[in-house]
C-alpha positions as CSV (number, residue, x, y, z in Angstrom):
1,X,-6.7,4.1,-2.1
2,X,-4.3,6.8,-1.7
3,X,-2.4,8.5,-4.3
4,X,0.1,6.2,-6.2
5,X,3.4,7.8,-5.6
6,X,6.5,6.3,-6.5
7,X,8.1,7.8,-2.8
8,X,10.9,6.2,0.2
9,X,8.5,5.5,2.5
10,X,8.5,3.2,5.6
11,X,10.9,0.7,4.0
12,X,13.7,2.0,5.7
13,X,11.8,1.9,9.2
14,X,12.1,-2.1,8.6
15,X,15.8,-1.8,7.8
16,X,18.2,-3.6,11.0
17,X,20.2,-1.3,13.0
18,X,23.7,0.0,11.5
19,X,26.5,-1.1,13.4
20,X,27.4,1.4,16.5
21,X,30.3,3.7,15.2
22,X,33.6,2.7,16.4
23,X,37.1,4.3,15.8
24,X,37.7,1.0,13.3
25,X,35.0,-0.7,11.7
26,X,36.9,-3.9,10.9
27,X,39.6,-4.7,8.4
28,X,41.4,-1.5,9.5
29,X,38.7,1.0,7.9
30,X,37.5,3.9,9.7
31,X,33.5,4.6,11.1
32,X,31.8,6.5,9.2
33,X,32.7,10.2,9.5
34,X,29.8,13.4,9.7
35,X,29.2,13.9,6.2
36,X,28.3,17.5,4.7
37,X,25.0,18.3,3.1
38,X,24.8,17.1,-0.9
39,X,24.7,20.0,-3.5
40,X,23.6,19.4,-6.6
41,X,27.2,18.3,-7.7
42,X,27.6,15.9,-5.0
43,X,23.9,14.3,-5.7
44,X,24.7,13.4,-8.8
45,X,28.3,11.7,-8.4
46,X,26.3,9.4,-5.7
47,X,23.3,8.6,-8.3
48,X,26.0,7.5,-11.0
49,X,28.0,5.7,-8.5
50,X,24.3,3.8,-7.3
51,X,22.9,3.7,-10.5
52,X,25.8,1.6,-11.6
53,X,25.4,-0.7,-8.4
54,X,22.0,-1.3,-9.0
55,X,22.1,-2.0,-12.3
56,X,24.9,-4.9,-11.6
57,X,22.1,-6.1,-8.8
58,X,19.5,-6.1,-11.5
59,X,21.3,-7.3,-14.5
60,X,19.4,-4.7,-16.3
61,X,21.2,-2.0,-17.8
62,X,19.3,1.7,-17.8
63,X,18.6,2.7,-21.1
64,X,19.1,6.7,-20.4
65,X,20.1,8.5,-17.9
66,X,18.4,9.2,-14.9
67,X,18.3,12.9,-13.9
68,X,18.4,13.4,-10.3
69,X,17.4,17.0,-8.1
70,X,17.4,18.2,-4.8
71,X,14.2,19.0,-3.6
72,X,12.4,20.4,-0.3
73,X,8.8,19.8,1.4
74,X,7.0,21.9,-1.0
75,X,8.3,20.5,-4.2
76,X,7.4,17.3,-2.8
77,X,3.9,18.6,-2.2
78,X,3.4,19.8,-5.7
79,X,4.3,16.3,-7.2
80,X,2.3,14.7,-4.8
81,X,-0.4,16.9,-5.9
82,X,0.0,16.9,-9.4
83,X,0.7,12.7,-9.1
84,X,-3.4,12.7,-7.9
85,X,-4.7,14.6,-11.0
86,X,-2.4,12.4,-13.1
87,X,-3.6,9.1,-11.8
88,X,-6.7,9.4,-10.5
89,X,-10.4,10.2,-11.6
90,X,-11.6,13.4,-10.5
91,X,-13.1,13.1,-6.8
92,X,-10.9,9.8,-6.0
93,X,-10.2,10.6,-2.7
94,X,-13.5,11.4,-1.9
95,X,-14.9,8.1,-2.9
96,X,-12.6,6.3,-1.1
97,X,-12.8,8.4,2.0
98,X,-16.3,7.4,2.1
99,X,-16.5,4.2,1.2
100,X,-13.6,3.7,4.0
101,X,-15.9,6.0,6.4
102,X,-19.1,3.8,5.6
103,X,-16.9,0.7,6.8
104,X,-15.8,2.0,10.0
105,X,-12.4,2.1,8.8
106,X,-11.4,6.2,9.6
107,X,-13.2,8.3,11.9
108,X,-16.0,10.0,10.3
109,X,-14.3,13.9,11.1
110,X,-11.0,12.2,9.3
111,X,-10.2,14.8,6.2
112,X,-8.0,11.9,5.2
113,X,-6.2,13.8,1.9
114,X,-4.9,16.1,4.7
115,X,-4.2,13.2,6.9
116,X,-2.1,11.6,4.3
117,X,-0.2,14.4,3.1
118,X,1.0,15.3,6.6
119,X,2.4,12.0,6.9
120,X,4.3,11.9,3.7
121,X,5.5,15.3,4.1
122,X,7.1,14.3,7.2
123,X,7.9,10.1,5.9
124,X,9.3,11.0,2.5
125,X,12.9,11.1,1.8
126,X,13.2,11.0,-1.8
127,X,10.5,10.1,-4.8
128,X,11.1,9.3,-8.3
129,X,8.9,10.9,-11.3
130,X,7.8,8.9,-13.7
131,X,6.6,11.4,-16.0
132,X,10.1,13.2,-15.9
133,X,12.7,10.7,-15.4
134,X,13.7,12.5,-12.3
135,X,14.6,11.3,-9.1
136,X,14.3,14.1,-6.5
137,X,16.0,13.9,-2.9
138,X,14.7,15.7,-0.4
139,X,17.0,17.9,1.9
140,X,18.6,16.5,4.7
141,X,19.2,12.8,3.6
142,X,23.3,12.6,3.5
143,X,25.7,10.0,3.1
144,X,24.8,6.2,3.6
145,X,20.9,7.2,4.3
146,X,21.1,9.0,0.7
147,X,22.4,5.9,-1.2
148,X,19.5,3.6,0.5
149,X,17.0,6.4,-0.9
150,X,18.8,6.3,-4.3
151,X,18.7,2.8,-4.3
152,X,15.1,2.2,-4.2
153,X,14.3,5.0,-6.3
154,X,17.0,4.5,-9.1
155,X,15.5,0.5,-8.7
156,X,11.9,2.7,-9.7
157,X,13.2,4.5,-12.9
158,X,15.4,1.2,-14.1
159,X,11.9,-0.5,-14.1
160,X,10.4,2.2,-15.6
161,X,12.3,2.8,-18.4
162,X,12.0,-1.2,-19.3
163,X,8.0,-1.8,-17.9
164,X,6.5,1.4,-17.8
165,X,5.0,1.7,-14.5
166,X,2.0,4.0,-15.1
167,X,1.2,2.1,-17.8
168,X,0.9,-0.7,-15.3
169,X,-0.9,2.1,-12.8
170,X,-3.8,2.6,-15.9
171,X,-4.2,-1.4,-16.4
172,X,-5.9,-1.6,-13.1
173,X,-8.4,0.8,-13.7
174,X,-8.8,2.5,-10.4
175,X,-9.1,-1.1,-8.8
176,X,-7.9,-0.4,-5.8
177,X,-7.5,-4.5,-5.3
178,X,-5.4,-4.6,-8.5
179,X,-3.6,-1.2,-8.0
180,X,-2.3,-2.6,-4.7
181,X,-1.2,-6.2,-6.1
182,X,0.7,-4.0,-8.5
183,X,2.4,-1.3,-6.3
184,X,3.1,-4.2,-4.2
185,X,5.7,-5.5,-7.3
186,X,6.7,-2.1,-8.2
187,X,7.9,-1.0,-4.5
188,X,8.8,-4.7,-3.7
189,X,11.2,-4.4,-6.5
190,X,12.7,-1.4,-5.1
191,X,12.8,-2.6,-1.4
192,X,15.0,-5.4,-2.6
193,X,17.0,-3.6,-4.5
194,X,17.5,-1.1,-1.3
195,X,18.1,-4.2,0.8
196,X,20.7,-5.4,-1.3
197,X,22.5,-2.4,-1.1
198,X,22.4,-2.6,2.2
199,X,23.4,-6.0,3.0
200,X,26.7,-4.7,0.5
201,X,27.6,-1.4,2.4
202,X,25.9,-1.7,5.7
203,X,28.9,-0.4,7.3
204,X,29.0,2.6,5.5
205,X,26.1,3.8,7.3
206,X,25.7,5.9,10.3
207,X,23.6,4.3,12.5
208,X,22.7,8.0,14.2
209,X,21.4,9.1,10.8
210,X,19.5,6.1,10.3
211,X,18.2,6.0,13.1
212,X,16.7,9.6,12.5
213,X,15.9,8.1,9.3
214,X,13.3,5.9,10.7
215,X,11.5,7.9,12.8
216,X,10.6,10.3,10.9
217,X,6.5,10.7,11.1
218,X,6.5,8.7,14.4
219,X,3.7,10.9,15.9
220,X,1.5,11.5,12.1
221,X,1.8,7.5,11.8
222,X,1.3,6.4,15.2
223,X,-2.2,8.3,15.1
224,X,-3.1,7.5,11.2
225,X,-5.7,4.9,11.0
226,X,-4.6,1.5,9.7
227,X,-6.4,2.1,6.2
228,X,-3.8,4.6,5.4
229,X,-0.6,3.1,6.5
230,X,-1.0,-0.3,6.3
231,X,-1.2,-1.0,2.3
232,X,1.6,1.3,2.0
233,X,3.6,-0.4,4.1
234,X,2.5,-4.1,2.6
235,X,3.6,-2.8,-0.9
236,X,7.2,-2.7,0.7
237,X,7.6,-5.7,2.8
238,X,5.2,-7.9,1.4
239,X,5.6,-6.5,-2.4
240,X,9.4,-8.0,-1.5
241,X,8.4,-11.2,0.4
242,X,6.1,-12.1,-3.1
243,X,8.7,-11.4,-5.0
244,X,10.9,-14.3,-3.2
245,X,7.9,-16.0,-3.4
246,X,7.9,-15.9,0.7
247,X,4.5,-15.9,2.0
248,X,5.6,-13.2,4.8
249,X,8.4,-11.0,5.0
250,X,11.6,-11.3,3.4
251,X,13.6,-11.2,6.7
252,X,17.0,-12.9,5.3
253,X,17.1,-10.2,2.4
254,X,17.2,-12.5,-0.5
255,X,17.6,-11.2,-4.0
256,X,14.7,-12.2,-5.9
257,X,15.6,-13.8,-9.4
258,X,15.6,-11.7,-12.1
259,X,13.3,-14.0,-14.5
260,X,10.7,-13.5,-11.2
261,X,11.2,-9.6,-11.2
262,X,10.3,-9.6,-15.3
263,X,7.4,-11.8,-14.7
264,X,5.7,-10.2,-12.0
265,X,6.8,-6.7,-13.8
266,X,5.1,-7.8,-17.0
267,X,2.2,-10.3,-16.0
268,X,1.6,-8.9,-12.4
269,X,-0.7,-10.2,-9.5
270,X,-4.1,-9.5,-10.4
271,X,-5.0,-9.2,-6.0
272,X,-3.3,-8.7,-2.7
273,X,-4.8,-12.7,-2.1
274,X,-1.6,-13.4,-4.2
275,X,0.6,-11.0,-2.3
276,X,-0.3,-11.9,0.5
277,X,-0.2,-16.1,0.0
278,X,2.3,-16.1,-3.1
279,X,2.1,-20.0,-4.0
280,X,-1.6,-18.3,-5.5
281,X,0.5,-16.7,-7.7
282,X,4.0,-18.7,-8.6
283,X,2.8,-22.4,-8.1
284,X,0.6,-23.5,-11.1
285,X,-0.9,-26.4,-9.2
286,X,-1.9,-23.7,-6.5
287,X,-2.4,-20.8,-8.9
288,X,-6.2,-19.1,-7.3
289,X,-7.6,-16.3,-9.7
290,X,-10.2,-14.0,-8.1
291,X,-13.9,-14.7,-8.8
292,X,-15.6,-12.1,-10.7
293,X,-18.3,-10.3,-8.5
294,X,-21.2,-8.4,-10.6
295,X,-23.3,-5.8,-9.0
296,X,-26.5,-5.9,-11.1
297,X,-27.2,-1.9,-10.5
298,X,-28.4,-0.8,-14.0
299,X,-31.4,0.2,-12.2
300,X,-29.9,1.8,-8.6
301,X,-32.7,1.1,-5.7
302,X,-35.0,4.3,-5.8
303,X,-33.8,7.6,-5.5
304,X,-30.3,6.7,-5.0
305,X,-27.7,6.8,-7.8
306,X,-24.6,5.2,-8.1
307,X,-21.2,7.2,-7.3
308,X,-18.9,4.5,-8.0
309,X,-17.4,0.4,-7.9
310,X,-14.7,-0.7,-6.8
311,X,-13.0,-4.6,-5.7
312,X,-10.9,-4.3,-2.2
313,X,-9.8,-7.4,-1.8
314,X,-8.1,-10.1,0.6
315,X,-5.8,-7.1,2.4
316,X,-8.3,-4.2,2.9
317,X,-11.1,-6.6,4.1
318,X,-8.8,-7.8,6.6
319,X,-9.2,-4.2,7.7
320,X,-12.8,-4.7,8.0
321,X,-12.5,-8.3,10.1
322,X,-9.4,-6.8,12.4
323,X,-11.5,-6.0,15.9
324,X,-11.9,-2.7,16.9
325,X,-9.4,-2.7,19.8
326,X,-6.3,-4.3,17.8
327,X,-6.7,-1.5,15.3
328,X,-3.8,1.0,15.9
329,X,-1.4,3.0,14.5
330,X,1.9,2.5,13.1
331,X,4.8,2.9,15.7
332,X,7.8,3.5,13.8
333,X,10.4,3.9,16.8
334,X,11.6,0.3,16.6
335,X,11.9,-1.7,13.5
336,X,10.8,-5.0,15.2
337,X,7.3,-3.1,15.5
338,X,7.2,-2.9,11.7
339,X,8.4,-6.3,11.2
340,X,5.2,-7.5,13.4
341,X,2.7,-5.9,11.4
342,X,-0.2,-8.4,10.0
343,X,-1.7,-7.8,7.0
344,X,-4.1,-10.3,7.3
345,X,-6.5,-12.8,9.5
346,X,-8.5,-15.8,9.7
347,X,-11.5,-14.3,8.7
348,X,-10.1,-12.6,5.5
349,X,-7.7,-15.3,4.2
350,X,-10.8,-17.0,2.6
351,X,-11.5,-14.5,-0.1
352,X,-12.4,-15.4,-3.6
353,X,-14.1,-11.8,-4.9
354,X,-15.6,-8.7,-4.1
355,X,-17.5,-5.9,-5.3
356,X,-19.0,-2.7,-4.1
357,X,-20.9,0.1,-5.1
358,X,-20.9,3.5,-3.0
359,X,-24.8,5.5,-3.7
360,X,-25.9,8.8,-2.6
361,X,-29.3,10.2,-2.5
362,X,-29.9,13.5,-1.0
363,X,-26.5,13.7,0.4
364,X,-27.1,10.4,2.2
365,X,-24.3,7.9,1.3
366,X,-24.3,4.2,1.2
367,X,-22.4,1.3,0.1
368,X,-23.6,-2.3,-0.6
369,X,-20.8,-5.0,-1.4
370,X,-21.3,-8.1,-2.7
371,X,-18.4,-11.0,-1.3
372,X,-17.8,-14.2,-2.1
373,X,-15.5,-16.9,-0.2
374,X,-13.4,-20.0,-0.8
375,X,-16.1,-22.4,1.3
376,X,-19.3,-22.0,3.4
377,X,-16.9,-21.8,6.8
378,X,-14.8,-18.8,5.5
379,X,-18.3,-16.5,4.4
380,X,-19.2,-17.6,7.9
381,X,-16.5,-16.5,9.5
382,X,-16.2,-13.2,7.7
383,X,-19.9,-12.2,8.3
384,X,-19.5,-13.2,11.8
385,X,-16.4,-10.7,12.0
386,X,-17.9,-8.0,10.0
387,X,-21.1,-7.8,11.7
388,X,-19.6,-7.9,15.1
389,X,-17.1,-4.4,13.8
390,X,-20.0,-2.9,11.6
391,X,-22.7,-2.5,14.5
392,X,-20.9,-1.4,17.1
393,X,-19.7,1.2,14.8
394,X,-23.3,2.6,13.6
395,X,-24.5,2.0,17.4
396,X,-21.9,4.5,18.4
397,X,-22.9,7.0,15.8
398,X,-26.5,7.0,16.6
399,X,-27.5,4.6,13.9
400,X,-28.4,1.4,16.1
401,X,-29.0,-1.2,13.5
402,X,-31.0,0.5,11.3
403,X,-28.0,1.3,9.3
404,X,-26.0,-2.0,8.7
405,X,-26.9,-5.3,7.2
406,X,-24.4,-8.1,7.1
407,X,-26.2,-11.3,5.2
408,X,-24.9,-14.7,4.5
409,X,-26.2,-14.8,0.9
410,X,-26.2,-18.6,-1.6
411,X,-23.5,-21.2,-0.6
412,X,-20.5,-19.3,0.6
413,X,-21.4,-15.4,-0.2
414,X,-21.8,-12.3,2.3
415,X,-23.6,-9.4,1.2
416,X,-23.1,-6.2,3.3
417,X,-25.5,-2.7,3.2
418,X,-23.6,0.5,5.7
419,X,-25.6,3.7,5.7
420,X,-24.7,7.3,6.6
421,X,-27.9,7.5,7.9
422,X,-30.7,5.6,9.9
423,X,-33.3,3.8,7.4
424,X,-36.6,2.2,7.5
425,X,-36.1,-1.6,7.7
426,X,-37.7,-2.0,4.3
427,X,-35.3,0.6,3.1
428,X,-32.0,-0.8,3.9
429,X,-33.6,-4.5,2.5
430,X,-34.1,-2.4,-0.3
431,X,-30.4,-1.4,-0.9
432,X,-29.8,-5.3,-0.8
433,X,-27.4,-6.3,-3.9
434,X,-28.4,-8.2,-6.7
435,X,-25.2,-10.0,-8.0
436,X,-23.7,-12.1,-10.1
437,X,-20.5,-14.7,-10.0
438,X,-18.3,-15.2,-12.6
């Protein structure tokens, strides 16, 4: 998945409208008046100002300072940059472009790093460091559109300093299931945290610069695939709505308790199954722990050698089972479009495990996954959804069928084989996992 950045994204696209600017704003105070742009001085009055507000939110207190910085797009490009080498395996990206390729899930001429980092350039109003302790805003952001950034952010380096979030980042092993149950907690945390600021000083912010706010990256979103904007924004709004134990979105704005936050912080989700239906996480009686999936690939299929696993889970299958003409892009210029967003379907919400395995062989990719579902309906259902997105997808590149095999597989398993390339029947058989359940 993409990089793990610890950035303001589309959180504030959810955020209601400000109150119109009047010549009073009730109990006699004044609207909101144009506010110059922060220097360095400014920034950091604000951040001590927010800091102290979020630490009363939190109960937490900040066990050192948090420096803060201005910074502009490039700055923002080089921690982005150095954020990939940091917490990824070289050639990440590419193995994830791929696999998502092989699926039907990006358009095959995508270069999706590019994609992605013309979108944040253009999304990203501040980002927090954990490496440095820093929290950088980028240029532009003023007044009450500042504070919501701090908010968030300083909510990042609070949790930090007491759970050490890249820690948390390296426990999920470049599982991009796991990495996404656990940015969902991280930026959950800081969405509430940002909401309750809100709810607080709502009035202190001009609804013109929020506005701006919001759309920023309308037109890079509204063409980016759903495989790039969607788990981003589910880490906000449903990292939040998990952590009120809501199984949707958090629309009243409710502080989560702060025994939940430490919980989630320190024994996190272990898949987006949890985020996305949180009784599988908080209720004991209800508590559902993924199956293990094993691919059995000590000896790859001939010539073909194996690139890389990973799990994707409950929230990027529903990717997979979402039909090809509901699959759009992310239209930022109303919140109520952001609030409508669903993150997952019938025929994904029966997960129990995944696993799949991305080969090459002469240039040639392919990727075999290995499923398994909570009864024989749900596989049903899945393969049923899969197969009718899958084939389409290789008929349209030339591939026909000779390309894709979706197979119901024991009591309630789907196995699925997606080739770059057209194959002997035999062939693709071949390719056929061999798996085991745990």
């Amino acid at each position: 998945m993409p990089i793990f950045l610890h950035a303001c994204l589309a959180c504030i696209a959810a955020l209601p409208a400000a109150p119109r600017p009047s010549t009073t704003q009730g109990e006699g105070r004044p609207a909101p008046a144009p506010v110059a742009d922060l220097d360095q001085e400014g920034l950091e009055r604000v951040a001590r100002e927010i800091q102290a507000e979020v630490e009363a939110l939190r109960g937490l207190a900040f066990k050192a300072p948090v420096r803060v910085k201005l910074a502009g797009q490039a700055e923002f490009l080089d921690y982005a940059r150095r954020r990939q080498k940091e917490t990824e395996s070289e050639g990440r990206m590419r193995r994830d472009e791929s696999i998502a390729k092989l699926l039907g899930l990006v358009p095959g001429e995508m270069d999706l790093e590019r994609t992605l980092m013309a979108i944040l350039e253009k999304q990203v109003g501040g980002f927090y460091d954990p490496k440095e302790d820093a929290f950088y805003l980028m240029g532009g952001f003023n007044g009450g559109v500042a504070k919501i950034i701090l908010a968030h952010e300083l909510a990042h380096a609070l949790d930090d300093q007491h759970y050490d979030l890249d820690a948390g980042t390296r426990r999920c092993g470049e599982d991009s299931d796991r990495e996404l149950a656990w940015r969902s907690v991280v930026e959950g945390s800081g969405t509430a945290a940002m909401n309750q600021w809100f709810l607080k000083h709502r009035k202190e912010v001009d609804p013109n610069d929020l506005a701006k706010a919001q759309s920023l990256g309308g037109p890079e979103l509204a063409a980016a695939p759903g495989w790039l904007w969607k788990p981003l924004v589910a880490s906000y709004l449903r990292g939040e709505g998990f952590l009120v134990r809501q199984g949707g979105l958090n629309l009243l704005m409710a502080k989560p308790k702060a025994a939940d936050l430490d919980q989630a912080l320190k024994a996190p989700p272990v898949s987006t199954e949890q985020i996305l239906h949180p009784e599988k996480y908080w209720d004991p009686a209800k508590r559902d722990e993924p199956r293990s999936v094993e691919l059995d690939l000590a000896v790859p299929p001939a010539g073909w050698r194996v690139v890389a696993q990973d799990t994707y889970g409950e929230l990027l299958l529903a990717l997979l089972t979402t039909p090809r003409d509901q699959r759009k892009g992310l239209d930022v210029s109303n919140p109520a479009n952001v609030l409508a967003i669903e993150y997952t379907n019938e025929a994904a919400a029966g997960w129990d495990g995944d696993r799949l395995a991305l080969l090459e062989r002469e240039g040639a990719m392919a990727l075999v996954c290995a499923t398994t579902w909570d009864t024989p309906a749900d596989a049903e259902q899945f393969a049923a959804a899969a197969r009718a997105n899958l084939v389409p997808d290789a008929a349209a590149k030339g591939l026909a069928a000779r390309a894709v095999l979706v197979e119901r597989r024991g009591a309630a398993d789907v196995v699925i084989v997606a080739a770059s390339v057209a194959l002997p029947s035999e062939e693709l058989r071949a390719l056929e996992p061999k798996y085991s359940l745990r």
